[in-house]
C-alpha positions as CSV (number, residue, x, y, z in Angstrom):
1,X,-123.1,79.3,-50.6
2,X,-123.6,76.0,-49.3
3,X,-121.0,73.3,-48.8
4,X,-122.0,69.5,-50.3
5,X,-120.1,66.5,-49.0
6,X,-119.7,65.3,-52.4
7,X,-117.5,68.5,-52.7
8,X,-115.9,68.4,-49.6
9,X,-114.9,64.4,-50.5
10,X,-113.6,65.9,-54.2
11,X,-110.8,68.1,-52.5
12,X,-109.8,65.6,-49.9
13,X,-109.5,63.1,-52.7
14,X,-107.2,65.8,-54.7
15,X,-109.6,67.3,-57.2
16,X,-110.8,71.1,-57.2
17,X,-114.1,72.5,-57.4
18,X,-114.9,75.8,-58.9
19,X,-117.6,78.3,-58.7
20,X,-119.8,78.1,-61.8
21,X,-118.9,81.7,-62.6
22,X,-115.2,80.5,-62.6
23,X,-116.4,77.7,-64.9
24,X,-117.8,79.8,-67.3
25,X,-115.2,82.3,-67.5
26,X,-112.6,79.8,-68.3
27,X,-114.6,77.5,-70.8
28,X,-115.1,81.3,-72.5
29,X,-111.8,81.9,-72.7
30,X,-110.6,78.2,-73.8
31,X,-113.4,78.5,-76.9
32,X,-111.7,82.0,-77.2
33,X,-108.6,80.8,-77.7
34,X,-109.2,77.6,-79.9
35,X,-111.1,80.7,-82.4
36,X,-107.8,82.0,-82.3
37,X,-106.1,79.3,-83.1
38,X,-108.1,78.5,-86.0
39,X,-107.8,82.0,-87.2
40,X,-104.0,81.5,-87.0
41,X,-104.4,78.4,-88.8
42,X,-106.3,79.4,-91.5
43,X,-103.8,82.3,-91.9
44,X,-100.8,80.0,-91.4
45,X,-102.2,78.1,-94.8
46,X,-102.2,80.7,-97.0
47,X,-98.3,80.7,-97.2
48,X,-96.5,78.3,-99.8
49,X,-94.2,76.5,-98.2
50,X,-91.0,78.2,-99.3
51,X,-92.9,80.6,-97.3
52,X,-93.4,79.1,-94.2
53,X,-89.6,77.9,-94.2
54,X,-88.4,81.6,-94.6
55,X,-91.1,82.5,-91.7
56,X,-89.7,79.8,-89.6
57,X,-85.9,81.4,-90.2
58,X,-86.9,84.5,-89.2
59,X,-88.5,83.1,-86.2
60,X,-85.1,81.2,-85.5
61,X,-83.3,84.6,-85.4
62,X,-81.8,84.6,-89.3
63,X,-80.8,87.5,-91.4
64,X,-81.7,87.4,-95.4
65,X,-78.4,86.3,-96.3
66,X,-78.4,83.6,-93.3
67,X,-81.4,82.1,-94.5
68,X,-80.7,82.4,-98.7
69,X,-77.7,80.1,-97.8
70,X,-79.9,78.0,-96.0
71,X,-82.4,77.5,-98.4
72,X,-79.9,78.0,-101.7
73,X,-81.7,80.5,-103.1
74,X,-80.8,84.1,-103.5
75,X,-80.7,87.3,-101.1
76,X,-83.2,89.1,-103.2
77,X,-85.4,86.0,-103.6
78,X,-85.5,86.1,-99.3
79,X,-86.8,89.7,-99.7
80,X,-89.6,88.8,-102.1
81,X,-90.6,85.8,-99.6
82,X,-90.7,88.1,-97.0
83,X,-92.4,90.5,-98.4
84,X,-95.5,88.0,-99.6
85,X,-95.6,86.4,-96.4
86,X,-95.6,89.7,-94.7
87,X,-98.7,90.9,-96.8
88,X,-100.9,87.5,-97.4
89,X,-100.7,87.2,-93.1
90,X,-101.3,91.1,-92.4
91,X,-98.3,92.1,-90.7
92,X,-95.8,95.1,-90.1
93,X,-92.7,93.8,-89.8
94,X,-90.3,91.2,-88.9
95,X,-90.9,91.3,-85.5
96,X,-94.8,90.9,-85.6
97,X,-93.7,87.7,-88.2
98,X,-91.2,86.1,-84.9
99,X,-94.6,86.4,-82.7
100,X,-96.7,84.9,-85.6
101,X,-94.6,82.3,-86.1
102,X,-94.8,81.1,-81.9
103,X,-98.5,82.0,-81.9
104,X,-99.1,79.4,-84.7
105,X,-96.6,76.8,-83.0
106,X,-94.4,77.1,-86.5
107,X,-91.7,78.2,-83.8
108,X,-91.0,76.7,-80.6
109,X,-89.1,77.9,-77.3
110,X,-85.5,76.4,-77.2
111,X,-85.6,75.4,-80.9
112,X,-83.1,77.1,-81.3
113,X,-79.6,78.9,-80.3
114,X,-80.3,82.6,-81.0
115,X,-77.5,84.9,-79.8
116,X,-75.2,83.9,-77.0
């Protein structure tokens, strides 16, 4: 591996050089990512928007009857939202919907006061 001056100027200047294999992986796994983030996306969009609110409660730590107050509607009309969103996004469970929800950027970190 041969040192170039031009390199050896970038570093002392501040800036970092990388192998090309390093390069590649990481360009890889950045296009990798932005797939995913698409795919999230396009899931994301098949909610309704009464949808995405009750995902976004769950996310922020909210039982059914916590968020039927919220969004004045009834307990059993939570369930049903649930439910849907659940299906049309292909997941398990609740908790799978709380990682959904951060994956997609619907939820953010300190958003909100869960627990203490």
């Amino acid at each position: 591996m041969g040192i170039s001056v031009g390199g050896v100027c970038t570093v002392a200047e501040g800036g970092a050089m990388l192998a090309p294999g390093i390069t590649q992986r990481l360009i890889s796994q950045f296009a990798q990512k932005m797939g995913t983030g698409r795919n999230l996306a396009e899931r994301l969009e098949r909610l309704t928007t009464r949808e995405r609110e009750v995902l976004g409660a769950i996310a922020a730590g909210k039982s059914n009857a916590e968020i039927a107050e919220a969004l004045f509607i009834g307990p059993a009309t939570v369930k049903t939202h649930v439910s849907s969103l659940l299906s049309k996004l292909g997941l398990r469970d609740r908790a799978q919907a709380v990682v959904f929800a951060y994956e997609c950027g619907l939820a953010t970190v300190g958003e909100c006061d869960v627990g203490f």
